[in-house]
GUSE-581225 format. One record per residue (C-alpha): residue number from 1; chain; y, x, z. Coordinates in pm, whole numbers. Last residue first. Layout:
<atoms>
pos,unit,c2,c1,c3
NUM,A,Y,X,Z .
...
</atoms>
This chain:
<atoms>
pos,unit,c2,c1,c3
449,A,11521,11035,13234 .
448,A,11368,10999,12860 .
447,A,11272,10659,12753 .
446,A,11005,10639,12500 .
445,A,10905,10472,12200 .
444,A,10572,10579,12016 .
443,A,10469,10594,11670 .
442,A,10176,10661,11498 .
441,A,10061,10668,11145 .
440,A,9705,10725,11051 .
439,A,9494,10432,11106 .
438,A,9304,10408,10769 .
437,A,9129,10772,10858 .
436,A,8946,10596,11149 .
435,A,8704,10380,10896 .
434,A,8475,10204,11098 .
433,A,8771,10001,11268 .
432,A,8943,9885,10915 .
431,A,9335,9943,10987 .
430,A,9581,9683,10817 .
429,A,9833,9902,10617 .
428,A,10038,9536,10564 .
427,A,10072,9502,10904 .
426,A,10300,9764,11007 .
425,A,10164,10099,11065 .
424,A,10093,10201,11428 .
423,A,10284,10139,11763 .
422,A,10269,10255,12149 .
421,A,10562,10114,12344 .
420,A,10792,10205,12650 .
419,A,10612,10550,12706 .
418,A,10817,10635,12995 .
417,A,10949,11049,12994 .
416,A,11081,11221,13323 .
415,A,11186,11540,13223 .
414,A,11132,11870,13279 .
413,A,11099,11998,12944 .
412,A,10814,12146,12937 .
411,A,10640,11844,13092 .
410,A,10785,11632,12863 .
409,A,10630,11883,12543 .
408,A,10282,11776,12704 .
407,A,10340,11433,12742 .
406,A,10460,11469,12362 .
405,A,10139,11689,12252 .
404,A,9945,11464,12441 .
403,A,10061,11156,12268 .
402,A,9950,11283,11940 .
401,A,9624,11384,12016 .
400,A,9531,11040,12176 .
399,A,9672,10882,11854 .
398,A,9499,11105,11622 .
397,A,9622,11361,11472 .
396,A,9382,11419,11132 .
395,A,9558,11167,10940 .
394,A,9919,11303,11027 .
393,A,10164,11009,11018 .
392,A,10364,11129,11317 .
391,A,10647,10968,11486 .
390,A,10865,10997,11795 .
389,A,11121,10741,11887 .
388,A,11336,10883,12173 .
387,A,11536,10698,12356 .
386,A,11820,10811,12575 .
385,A,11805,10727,12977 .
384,A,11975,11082,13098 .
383,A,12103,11209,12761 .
382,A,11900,11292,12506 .
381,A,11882,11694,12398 .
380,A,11649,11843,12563 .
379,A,11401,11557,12483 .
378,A,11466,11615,12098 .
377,A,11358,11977,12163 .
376,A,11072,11941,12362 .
375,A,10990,11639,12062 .
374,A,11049,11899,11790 .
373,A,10876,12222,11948 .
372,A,10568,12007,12021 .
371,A,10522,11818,11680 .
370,A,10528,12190,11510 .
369,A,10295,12356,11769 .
368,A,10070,12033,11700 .
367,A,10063,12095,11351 .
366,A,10000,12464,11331 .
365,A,9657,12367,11519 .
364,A,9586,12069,11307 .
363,A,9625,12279,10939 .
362,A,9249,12356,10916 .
361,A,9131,11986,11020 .
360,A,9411,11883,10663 .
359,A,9715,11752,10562 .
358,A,9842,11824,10940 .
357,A,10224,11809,10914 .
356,A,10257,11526,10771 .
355,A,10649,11467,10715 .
354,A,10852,11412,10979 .
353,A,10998,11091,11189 .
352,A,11157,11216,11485 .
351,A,11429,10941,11573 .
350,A,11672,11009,11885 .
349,A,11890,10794,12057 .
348,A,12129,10835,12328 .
347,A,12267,11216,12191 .
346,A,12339,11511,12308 .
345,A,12468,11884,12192 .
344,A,12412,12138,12452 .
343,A,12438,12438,12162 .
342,A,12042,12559,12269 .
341,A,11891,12184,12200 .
340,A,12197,12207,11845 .
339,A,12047,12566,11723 .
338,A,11682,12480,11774 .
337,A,11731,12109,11633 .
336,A,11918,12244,11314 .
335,A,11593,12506,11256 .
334,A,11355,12319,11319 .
333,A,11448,11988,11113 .
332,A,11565,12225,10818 .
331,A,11897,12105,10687 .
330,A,12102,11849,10465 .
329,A,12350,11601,10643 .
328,A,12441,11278,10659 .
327,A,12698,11070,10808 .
326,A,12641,10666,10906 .
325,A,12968,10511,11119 .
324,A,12912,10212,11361 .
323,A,13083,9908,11316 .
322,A,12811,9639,11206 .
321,A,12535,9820,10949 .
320,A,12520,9482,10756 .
319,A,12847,9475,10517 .
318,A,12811,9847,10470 .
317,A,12424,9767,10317 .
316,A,12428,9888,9945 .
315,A,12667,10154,10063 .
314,A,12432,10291,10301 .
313,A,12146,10266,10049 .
312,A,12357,10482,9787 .
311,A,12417,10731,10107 .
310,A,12062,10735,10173 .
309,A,11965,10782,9786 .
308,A,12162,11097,9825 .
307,A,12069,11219,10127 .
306,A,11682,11193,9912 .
305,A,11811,11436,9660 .
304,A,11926,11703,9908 .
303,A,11597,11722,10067 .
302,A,11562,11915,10383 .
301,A,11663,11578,10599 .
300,A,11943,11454,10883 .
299,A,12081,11182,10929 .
298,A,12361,11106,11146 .
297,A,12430,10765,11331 .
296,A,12730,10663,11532 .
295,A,12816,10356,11755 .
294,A,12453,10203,11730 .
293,A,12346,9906,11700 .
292,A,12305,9806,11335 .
291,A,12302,10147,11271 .
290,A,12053,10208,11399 .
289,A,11830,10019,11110 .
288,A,12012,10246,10859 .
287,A,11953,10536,11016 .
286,A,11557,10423,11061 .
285,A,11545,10385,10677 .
284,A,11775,10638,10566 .
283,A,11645,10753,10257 .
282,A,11416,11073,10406 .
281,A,11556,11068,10788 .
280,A,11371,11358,10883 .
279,A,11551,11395,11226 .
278,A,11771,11063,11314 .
277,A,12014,11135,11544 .
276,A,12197,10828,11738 .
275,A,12508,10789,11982 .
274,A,12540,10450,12194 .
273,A,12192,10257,12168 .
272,A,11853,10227,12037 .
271,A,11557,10029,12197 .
270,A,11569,9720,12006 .
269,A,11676,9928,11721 .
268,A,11340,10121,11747 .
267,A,11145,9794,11728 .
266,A,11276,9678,11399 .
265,A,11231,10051,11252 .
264,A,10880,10048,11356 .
263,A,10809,9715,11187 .
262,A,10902,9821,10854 .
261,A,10765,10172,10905 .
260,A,10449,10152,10669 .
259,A,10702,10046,10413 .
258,A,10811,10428,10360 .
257,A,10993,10385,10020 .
256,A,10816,10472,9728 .
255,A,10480,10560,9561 .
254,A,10420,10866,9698 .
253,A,10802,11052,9747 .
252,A,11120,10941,9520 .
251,A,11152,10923,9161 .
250,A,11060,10739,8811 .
249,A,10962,10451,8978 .
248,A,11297,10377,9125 .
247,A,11381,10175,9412 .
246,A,11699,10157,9586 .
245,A,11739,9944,9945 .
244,A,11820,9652,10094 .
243,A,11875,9560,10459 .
242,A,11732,9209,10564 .
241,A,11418,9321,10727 .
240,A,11377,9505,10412 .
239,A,11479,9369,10073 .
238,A,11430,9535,9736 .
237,A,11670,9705,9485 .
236,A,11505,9788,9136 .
235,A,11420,10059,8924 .
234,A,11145,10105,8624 .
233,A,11188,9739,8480 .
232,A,11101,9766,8115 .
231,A,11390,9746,7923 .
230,A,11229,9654,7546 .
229,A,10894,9527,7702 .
228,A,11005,9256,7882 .
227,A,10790,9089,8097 .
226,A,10665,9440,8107 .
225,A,10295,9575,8203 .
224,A,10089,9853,8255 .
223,A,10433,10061,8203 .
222,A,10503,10337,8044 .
221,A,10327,10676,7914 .
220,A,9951,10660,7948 .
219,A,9795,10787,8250 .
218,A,9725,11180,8309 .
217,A,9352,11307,8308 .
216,A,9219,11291,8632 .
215,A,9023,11562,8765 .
214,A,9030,11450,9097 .
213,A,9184,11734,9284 .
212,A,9460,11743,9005 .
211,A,9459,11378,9018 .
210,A,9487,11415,9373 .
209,A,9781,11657,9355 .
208,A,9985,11454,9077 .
207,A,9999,11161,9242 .
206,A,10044,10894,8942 .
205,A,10258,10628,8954 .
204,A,10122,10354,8704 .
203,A,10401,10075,8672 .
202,A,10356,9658,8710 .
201,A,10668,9484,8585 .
200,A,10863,9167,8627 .
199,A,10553,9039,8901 .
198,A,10427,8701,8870 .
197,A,10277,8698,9177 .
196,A,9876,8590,9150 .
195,A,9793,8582,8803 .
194,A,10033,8869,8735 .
193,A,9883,9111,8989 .
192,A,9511,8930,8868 .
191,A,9558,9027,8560 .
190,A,9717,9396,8630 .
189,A,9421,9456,8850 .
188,A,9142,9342,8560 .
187,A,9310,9576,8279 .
186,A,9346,9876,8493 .
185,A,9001,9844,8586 .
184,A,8857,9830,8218 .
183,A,9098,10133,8115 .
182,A,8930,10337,8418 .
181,A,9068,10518,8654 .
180,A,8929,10331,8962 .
179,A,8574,10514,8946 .
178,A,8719,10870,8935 .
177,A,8943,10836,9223 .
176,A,9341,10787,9306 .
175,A,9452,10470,9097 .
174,A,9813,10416,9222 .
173,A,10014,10123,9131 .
172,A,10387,9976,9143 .
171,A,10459,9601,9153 .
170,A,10845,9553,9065 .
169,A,10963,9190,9162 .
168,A,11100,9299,9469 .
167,A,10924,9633,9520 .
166,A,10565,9573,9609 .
165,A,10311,9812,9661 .
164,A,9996,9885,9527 .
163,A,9693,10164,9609 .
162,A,9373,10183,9486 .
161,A,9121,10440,9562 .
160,A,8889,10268,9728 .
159,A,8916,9896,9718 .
158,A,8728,9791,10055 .
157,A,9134,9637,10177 .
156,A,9142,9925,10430 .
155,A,8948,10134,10179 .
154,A,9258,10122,9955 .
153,A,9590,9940,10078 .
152,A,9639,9720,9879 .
151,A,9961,9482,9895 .
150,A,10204,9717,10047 .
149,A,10505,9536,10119 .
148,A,10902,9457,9981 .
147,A,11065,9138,9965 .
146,A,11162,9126,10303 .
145,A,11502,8917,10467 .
144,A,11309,8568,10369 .
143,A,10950,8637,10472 .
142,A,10702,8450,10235 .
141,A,10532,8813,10080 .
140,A,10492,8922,10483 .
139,A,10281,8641,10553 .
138,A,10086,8592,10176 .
137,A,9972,9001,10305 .
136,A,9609,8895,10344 .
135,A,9617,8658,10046 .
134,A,9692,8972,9849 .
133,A,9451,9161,10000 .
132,A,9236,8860,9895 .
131,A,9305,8842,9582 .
130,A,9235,9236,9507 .
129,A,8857,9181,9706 .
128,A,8819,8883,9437 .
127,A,8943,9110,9109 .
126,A,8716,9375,9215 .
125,A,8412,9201,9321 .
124,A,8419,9040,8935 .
123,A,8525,9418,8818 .
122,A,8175,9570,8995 .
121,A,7958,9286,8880 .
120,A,8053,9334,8534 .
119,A,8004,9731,8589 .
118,A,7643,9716,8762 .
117,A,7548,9661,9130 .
116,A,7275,9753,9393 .
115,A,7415,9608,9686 .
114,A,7552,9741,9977 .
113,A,7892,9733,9811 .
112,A,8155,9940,9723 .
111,A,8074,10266,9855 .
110,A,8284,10562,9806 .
109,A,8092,10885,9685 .
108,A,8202,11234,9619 .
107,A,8444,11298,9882 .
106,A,8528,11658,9812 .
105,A,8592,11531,9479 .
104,A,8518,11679,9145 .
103,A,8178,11437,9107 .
102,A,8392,11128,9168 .
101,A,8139,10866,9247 .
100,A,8227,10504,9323 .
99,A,7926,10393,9516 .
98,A,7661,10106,9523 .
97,A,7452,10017,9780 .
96,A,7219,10179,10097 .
95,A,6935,10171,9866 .
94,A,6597,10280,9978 .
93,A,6468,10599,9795 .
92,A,6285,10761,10115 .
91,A,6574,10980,10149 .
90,A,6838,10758,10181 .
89,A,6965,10580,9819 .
88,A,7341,10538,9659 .
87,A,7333,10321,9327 .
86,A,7580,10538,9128 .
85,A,7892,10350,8944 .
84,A,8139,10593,8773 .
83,A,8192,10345,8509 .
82,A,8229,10599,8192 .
81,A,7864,10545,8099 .
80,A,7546,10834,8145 .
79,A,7570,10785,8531 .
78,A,7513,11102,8742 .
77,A,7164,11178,8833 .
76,A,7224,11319,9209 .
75,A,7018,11516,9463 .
74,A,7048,11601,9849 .
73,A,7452,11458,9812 .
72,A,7556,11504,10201 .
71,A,7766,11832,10103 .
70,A,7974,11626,9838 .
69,A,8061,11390,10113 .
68,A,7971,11044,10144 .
67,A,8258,10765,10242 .
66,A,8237,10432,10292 .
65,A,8223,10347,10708 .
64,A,8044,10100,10855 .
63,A,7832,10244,11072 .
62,A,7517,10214,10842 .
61,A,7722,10447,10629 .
60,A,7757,10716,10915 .
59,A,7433,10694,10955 .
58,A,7329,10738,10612 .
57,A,7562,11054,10573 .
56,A,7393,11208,10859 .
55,A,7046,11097,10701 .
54,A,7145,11321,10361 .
53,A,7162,11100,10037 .
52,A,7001,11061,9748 .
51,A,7217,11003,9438 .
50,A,7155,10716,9147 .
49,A,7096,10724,8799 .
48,A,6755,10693,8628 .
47,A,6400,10722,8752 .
46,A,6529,10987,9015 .
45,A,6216,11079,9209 .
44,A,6332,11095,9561 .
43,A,6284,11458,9708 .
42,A,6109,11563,10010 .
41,A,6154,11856,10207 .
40,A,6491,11835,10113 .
39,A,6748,12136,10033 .
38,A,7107,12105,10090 .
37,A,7397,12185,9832 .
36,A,7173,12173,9530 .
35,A,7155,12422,9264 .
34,A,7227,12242,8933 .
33,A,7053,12023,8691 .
32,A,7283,11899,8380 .
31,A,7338,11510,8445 .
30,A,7738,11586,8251 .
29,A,7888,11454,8615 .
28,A,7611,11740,8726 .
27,A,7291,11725,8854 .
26,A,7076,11805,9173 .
25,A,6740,11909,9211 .
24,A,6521,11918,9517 .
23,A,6298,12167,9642 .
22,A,5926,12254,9750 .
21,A,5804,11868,9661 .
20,A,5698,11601,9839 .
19,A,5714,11270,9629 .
18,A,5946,10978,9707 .
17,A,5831,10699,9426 .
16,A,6131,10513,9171 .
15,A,6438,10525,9126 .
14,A,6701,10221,9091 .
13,A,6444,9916,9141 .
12,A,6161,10019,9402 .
11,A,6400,10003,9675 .
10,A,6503,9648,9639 .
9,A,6163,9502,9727 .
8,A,6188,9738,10019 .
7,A,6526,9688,10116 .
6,A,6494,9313,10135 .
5,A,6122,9337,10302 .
4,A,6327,9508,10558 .
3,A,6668,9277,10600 .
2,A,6388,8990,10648 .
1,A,6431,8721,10327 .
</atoms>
């Protein structure tokens, strides 16, 4: 069948006639009328649930990418059952598909399919799009110095909300949106998890801020699953290009280790050399890695707890490092940098590898005066062919952004700076093209004259 007839045979299924009418209505997650956030000059009459959506929001959906903001809703039945499904429709009632809909969220729809689709259809497309992120990532699982990866990594992999990583043989989970936290969903991902790598124990980690911005209630106490349910795996060591490192599920930032960096911290010791500082250093991934080639490596981070995983990694790894000595130390990035650029201090190597600084389009401005002042600093401070790996995993920084804010602080600092390589997440945070926000994390290695 023609894509047209298609959607018009389709369109008279979820809701019914368009009809011209003064103003449209919209509804609540209870299906309670309310004000709506944009008025239509024609509304869809809503035969039973579904939301009608602005043209932008079309567009950008006929683009390819997922997401429908809470100000693109024109009207909205929500769904009388617990599955958070919502057959999306334009404006003349044709269906663009189905959605996850999270009626607390700034993004309050996440397509799934361009289908119209119930719940059993929903979990069947579930459990196939989860095997085959895992098949995705069967590269990485069969490497022998790595046992560690992200196996879903949510729209990326067209599972919304979902993230899992693997930690040896300790799968940890994430359910971030209304439509994945569901008893039903939990159930099919921790079949498939075990159908498909045998994991010791699956855990729920819960981030508190987007449940709060979610309106999640909290997950049950333990784990989803325990091969043995008396000592349930919580903590682990896992393997990372052949350096191994603490896990535990009951700690630690997100769901874990940074594992979008595995290939980043390969590349940088290519480049590294002689004396290294490694800004941010979290659990000492990067340090680690220098150390390898490096004579002498100090970390430096603002949390006292993380140093302290560092130094249990470094001791974990002392037979792997080679000769160099590892030190760490506890300060503020800005503050230590400002004091040592001004003090003459120098190194051969430096790693910038912060925290977001831009968590949101409000906060960019304050970001890039932040990413500035460290990499003018760092350059200050490298001796005369020193390498400076510069990172930034701010969403809304994009790569462009971010390299103009270092050629801009290598003007300041009157140096001649070579961008030796331009790098993203490693390959198991794959980036889907019509979704920009899935390729967040840059990295670039320089050489500084």
């Amino acid at each position: 069948m023609p894509k047209r007839e298609k959607e018009k045979t389709a369109a008279s299924e979820p809701a019914g006639r368009t009809t011209s009418r003064p103003r449209s209505v919209k509804a609540t997650s209870s299906g309670r009328a309310t004000k709506p956030a944009a008025v239509s000059a024609r509304e869809v009459e809503l035969s039973a649930p579904a939301a009608v959506i602005s043209r932008r929001a079309c567009d950008r959906l006929r683009l390819g990418h997922v997401w429908v903001y809470q100000s693109d809703i024109e009207q909205v039945v929500a769904p009388e059952d617990d599955s958070n499904l919502l057959p999306v429709l334009d404006n003349r009632g044709i269906p663009m598909g189905t959605a996850l809909y999270s009626p607390s969220s700034q993004i309050a729809l996440r397509l799934i399919s361009t289908d119209v689709i119930g719940d059993a259809e929903w979990l069947v497309l579930l459990r196939s799009r989860l095997k085959a992120a895992i098949d995705r990532r069967k590269g990485i699982l069969a490497l022998h110095d790595t046992d560690a990866c992200r196996l879903v990594f949510s729209e990326a992999d067209a599972l919304p909300g979902l993230i899992a990583d693997k930690y040896g043989d300790l799968v940890i989970l994430q359910l971030l949106t209304k439509g994945m936290d569901r008893a039903e969903v939990r159930r099919a991902i921790v079949e498939v998890l075990r159908e498909e790598l045998a994991p010791v124990a699956i855990v729920e980690r819960p981030d508190a801020r987007i449940r709060e911005l979610e309106e999640l209630g909290a997950p049950a106490p333990g784990p989803l699953f325990a091969e043995d349910p008396e000592h349930a795996l919580t903590a682990t060591i896992f393997k990372l290009n052949g350096l191994r490192f603490h896990y535990d599920s009951n700690s630690g930032q997100k769901t874990g280790a940074f594992l979008d960096q595995r290939q980043n911290y390969v590349a940088a010791a290519t480049y590294a050399h002689g004396e290294a500082l490694d800004v941010c250093c979290y659990q000492g991934g990067f340090a680690l890695h220098l150390a390898r080639v490096c004579s002498r490596v100090t970390g430096i981070d603002a949390s006292r707890s993380a140093l302290e995983v560092a130094e249990e990694n470094l001791q974990l790894n002392e037979k792997h490092v080679g000769g160099g000595s590892v030190d760490w130390m506890e300060a503020n990035a800005f503050d230590l940098l400002r004091d040592w650029s001004s003090s003459g201090s120098a190194y051969d190597t430096i790693v910038l590898d912060p925290p977001a600084f831009a968590k949101s389009k409000r906060a960019v401005e304050g970001a890039v005066r932040g990413y500035k002042e460290l990499n003018l600093r760092a350059m200050k401070m490298l001796r005369p062919g020193g390498t400076l790996v510069t990172c930034s995993c701010s969403q809304h920084v994009s790569q462009d952004e971010f390299t103009a804010i270092v050629a801009a602080a290598a003007g300041d600092s009157g140096r001649q700076v070579r961008l030796l390589e331009r790098r993203g997440a490693s390959g198991d945070h794959p980036v889907q093209l019509t979704i920009p926000e899935t390729e967040y994390l840059k990295c670039l290695i320089c050489e500084v004259g």
